[in-house]
N, C-alpha and C positions, 0 to 999 in steps of 0.2 A: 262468715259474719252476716252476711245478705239471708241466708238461710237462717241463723238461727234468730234475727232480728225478725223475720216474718213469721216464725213458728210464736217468738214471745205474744206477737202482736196478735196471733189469730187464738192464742189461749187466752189473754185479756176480754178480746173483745168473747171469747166462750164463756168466759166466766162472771162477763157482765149482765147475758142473757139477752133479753128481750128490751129490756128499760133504754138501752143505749145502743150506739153502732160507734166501734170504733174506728171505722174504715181508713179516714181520712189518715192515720197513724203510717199507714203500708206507703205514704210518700215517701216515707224514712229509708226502708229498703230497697226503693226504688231507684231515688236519689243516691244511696252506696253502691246497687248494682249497678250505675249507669258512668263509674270512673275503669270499670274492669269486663264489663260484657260487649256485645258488639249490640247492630241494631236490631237482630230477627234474635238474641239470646233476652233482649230487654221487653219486644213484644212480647216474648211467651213467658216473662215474669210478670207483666202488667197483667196478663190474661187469668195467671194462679192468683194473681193478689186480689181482682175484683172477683172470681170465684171464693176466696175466703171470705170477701167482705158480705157476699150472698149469703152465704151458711148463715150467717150470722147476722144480721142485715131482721132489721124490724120488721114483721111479719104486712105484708103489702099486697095489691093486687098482682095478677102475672104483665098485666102489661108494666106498672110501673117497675117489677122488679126487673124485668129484660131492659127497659131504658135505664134505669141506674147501672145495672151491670156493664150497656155499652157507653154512658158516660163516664163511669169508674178508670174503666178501661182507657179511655181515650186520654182521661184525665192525669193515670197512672205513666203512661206511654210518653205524653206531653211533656210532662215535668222530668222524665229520665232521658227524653231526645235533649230538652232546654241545657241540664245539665252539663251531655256529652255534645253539644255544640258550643257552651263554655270552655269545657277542656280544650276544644279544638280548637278554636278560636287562642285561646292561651299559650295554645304549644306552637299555633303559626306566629302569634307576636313572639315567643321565647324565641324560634328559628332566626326571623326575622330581623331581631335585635341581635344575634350572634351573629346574622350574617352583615348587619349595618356595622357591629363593631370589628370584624378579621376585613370588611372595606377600608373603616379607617384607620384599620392598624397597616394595614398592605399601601395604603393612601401615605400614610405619615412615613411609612420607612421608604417612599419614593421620593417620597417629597426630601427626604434628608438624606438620600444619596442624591439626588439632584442639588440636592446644596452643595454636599461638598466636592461635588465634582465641580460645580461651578467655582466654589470660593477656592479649590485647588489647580482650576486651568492655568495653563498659562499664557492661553487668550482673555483679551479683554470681555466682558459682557454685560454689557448696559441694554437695559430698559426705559424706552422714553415713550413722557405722554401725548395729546396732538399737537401741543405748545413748543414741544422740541425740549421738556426740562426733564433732569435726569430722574428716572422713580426708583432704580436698584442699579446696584453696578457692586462687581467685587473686588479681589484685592489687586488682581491684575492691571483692572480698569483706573485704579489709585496711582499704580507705578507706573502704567504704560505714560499717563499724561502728567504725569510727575506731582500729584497733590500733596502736599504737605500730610506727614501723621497726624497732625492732629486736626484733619480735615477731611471731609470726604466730599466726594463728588456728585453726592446725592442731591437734588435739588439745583444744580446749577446747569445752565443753558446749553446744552451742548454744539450750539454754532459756533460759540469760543472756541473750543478745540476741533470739530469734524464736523464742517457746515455741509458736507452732502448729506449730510444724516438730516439734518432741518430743513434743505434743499428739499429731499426727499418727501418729509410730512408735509412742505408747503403744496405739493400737487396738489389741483383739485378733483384732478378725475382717476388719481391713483385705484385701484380697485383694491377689495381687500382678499389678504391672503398672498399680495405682493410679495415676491422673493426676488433679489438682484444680489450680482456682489460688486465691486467697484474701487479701483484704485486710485487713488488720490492723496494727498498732501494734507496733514493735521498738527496741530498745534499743542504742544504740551504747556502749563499751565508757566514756565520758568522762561517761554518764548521759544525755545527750539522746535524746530520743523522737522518731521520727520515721514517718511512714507508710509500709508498705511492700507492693507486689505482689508476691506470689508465686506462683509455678506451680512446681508441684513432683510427683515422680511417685516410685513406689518401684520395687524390680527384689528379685529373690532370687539370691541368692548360694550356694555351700556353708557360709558363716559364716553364715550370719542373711542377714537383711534389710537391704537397706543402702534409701536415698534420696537422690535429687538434688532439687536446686532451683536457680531462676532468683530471683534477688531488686533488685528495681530501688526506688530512693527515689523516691516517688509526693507526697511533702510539697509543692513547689514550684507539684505539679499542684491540689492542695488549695487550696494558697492564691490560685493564680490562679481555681478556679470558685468558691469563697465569692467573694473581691470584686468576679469578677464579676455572683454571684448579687444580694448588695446593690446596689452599682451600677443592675443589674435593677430591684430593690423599690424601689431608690428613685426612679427614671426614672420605673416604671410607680404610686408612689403622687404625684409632680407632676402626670402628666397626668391619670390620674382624677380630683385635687382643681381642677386646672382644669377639666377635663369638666365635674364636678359644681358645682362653682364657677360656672360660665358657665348652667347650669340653673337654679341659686337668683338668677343676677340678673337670669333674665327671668321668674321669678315674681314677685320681691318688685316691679318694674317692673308685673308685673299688679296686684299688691296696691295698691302706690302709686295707681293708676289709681280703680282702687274704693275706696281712700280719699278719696281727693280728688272723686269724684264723693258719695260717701255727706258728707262737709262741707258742697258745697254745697246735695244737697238735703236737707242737718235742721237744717243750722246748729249743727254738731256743732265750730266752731272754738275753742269755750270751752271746750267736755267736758273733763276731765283722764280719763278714761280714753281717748279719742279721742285726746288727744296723745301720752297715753304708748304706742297702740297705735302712733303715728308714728313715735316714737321708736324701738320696735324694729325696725319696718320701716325706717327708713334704716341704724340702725346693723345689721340683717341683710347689706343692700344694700352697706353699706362693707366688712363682711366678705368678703363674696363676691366683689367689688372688686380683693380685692388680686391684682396683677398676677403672676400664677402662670402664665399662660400663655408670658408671655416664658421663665420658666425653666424649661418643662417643652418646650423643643424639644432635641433631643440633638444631639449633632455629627454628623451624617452624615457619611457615607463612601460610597467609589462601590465596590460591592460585586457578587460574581461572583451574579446570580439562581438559578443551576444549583445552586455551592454551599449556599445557604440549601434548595433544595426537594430535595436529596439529604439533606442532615441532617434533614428530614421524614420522607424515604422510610424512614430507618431507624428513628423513633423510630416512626410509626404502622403499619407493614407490614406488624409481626404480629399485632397486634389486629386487624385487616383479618385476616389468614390465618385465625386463630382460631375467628372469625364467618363463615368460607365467604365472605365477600366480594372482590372484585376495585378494585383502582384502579388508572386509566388515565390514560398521562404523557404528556401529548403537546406539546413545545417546539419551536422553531426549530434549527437546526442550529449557528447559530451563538446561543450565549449572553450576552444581555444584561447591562447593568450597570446598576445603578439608583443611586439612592441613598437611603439608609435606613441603620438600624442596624441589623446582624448578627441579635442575638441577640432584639431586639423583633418584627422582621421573623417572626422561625421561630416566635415565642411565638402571632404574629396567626394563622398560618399554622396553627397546631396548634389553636387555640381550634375555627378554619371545620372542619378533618379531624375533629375529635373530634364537633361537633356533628354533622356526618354518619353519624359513628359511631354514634352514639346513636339518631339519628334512622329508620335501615337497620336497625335490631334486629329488628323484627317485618314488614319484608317479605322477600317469596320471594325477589325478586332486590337485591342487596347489592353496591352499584357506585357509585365517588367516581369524577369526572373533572376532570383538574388539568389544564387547558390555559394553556399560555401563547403570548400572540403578542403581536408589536409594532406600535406603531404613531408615528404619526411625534416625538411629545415625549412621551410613554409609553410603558409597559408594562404589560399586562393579564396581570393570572392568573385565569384562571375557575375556581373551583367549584361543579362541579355531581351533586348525587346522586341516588340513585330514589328518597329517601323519600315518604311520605307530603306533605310538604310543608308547608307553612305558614300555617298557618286566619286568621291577624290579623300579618298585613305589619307596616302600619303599627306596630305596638307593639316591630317586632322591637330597635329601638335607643333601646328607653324603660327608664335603668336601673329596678331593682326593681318589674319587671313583674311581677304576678302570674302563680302559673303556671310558671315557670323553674323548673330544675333546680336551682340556685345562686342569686344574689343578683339574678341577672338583668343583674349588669354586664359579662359577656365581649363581646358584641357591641359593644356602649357603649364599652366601652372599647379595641375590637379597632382601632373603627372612630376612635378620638381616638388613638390610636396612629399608626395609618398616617394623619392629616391632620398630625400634626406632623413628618411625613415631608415635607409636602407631596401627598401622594394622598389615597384617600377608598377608602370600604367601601360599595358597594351592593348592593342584594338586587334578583337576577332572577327575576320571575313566570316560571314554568312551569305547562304543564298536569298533568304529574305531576313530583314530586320538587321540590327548591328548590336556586338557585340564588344564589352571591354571585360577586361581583365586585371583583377588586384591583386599584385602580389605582395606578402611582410613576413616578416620574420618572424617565424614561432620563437614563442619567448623561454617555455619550455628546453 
């Protein structure tokens, strides 16, 4: 088209002759070849078009026909760059605006899984402004604080229900970008109190300070670790008072013994203090008697061993970290099942870590090793550490040993623990460091 648009034009202006110039016409071609050629195909079209316009072109001096020809030229050139810097220009707004619109299509379809992730948690999630008043919250945030349906919780104050959160924006030197989380006591809109976690962070705005939060009811969890905590106490005060119980009837059993021998060599059967000293000693002996042992065995369960010495890992790791020391885990691949209780088990377990703890304070090197391996109707857990170790063995499971940190009864009773499991607690001599030994019954 370009082509035969220049041939029309340069036979026009031939057959106009001399009287006219049609030059100016060859824009037309110029302007079509400047949507389809590049820029060195469009200079060598400007260059054919001001040479037709010469042929043809009103008879002139030579210089002014060389200046027309390089004005034609530049003229010709100009108008097909202008052109194809319009196209350009049109096709970087076309990109431009496809790329602004697959933004806010990728923008809106975030924006509305973020919704309903939000409006489907089953955490609370409120947003408040620096005034502490509510600006969004979802369905969660309705029931957790009890608002009536046909009410919502937007706009109202939230020091009503969870004043740390208003506590929070009252700081003045808060910084922002603030994240905490915090457990505290809130109010539901019907008066009942209930415990709540929250994490919550703040952000700056052009209005003020605004704040988010995550709020989850933590009460249920409450109430499940107190009774499981009692439960605890009251398991681990059975078996003590058996432990202990079992101790006083093989003294008063010695007693009896030297009574009965001091009778007949004084002929102390008539004595009333003699008797009455009888008398305490059986009626000690029937105390101690009472069959507590049958009710201090717990229900066993056949229990994952791995889980109980991970819930270890985390409660001692970092006092281990703290103290520059090291503990070494070393089990089978495949994780045993024993049977025991849960929670007595982790308590036995933390008594042996802790004393090593304690015991590792003042050497150089500061290293627990928890092995476990199996064996054919048990399960062994060894602990072993570099302390100093242990000057009188014997006494280790004598309660109220002199000399203990405490009462003297952790070992005592670590070790009446894991026997009403059916296992047993023994101490391994080493040359350096001390050693204990857990045995339980594979559940398998």
């Amino acid at each position: 088209m370009v082509a035969v648009l220049t041939l029309l034009i340069a036979l026009a202006d031939w057959s106009v002759g001399n009287r006219a110039s049609l030059g100016v016409f060859y824009i037309l071609p110029m302007v079509l070849g400047a949507t389809v050629l590049n820029r060195w195909e469009t200079a060598g079209l400007a260059i054919v078009c001001a040479s037709l316009r010469s042929c043809f072109d009103i008879p002139s001096p030579q210089l002014e026909m060389v200046l027309r020809f390089i004005f034609a030229t530049l003229a010709y050139a100009v108008s097909a760059l202008f052109v194809t810097a319009l196209m350009s220009n049109r096709r970087m707004v076309e990109e431009h605006l496809k790329s602004v619109r697959s933004e806010q299509e990728l923008r809106r379809e975030a924006e509305e899984q973020l919704r309903l992730l939000v409006d489907s948690s089953p955490a609370a999630v409120i947003t408040l402004d620096g005034a502490g008043v509510v600006l969004g919250a979802n369905r969660a945030a309705g029931s957790l604080f009890a608002i009536p349906e046909n009410e919502t919780l937007k706009g109202r104050a939230i020091g009503e229900y969870l004043p740390v959160l208003s506590d929070a924006l009252a700081l003045t030197n808060m910084p922002d970008g603030f994240r905490t989380a915090a457990q505290c006591t809130a109010r539901r809109s019907n008066g009942d109190v209930f415990l709540a976690h929250t994490w919550f962070s703040s952000y700056a705005v052009p209005e003020g300070t605004r704040l988010a939060a995550i709020v989850v009811d933590a009460s249920e969890e409450l109430r499940e670790r107190e009774e499981e905590g009692l439960h605890q106490l009251l398991a681990g005060n059975r078996i003590a008072a058996a432990a202990v119980s079992h101790e006083v009837r093989n003294l008063c059993s010695a007693i009896w013994v030297i009574c009965s021998s001091l009778k007949e060599k004084h002929d102390l059967a008539r004595d009333d203090d003699f008797q009455q000293l009888a008398q305490l000693v059986n009626g000690l002996e029937r105390i101690a008697s009472i069959d507590l042992q049958r009710q201090a065995h717990p229900s066993l369960e056949k229990i994952q061993l791995q889980e109980v010495l991970d819930d270890l890992r985390i409660v001692i790791q970092a006092d281990w970290r703290e103290a520059g020391g090291a503990i070494r885990w070393r089990s089978p691949a495949s994780s045993p099942m024993v049977l025991a209780e849960r929670h007595g088990l982790l308590q036995s377990f933390l008594n042996l870590a802790q004393n090593s703890h304690r015991a590792v304070q003042e050497c150089s090197t500061r290293e627990l090793s928890i092995v476990v391996s199996r064996h054919e109707q048990t399960v062994r857990i060894d602990f072993d550490d570099t302390g100093p170790g242990v000057a009188a063995p014997e006494q280790l499971f004598t309660p109220f040993q002199p000399g203990s940190d405490g009462t003297g009864l952790g070992l005592y009773i670590s070790r009446a623990v894991l026997r009403s499991y059916g296992g047993d607690l023994r101490y391994k001599p080493h040359s350096h460091g001390a050693g204990f030994t857990v045995e339980l019954q594979a559940a398998e």
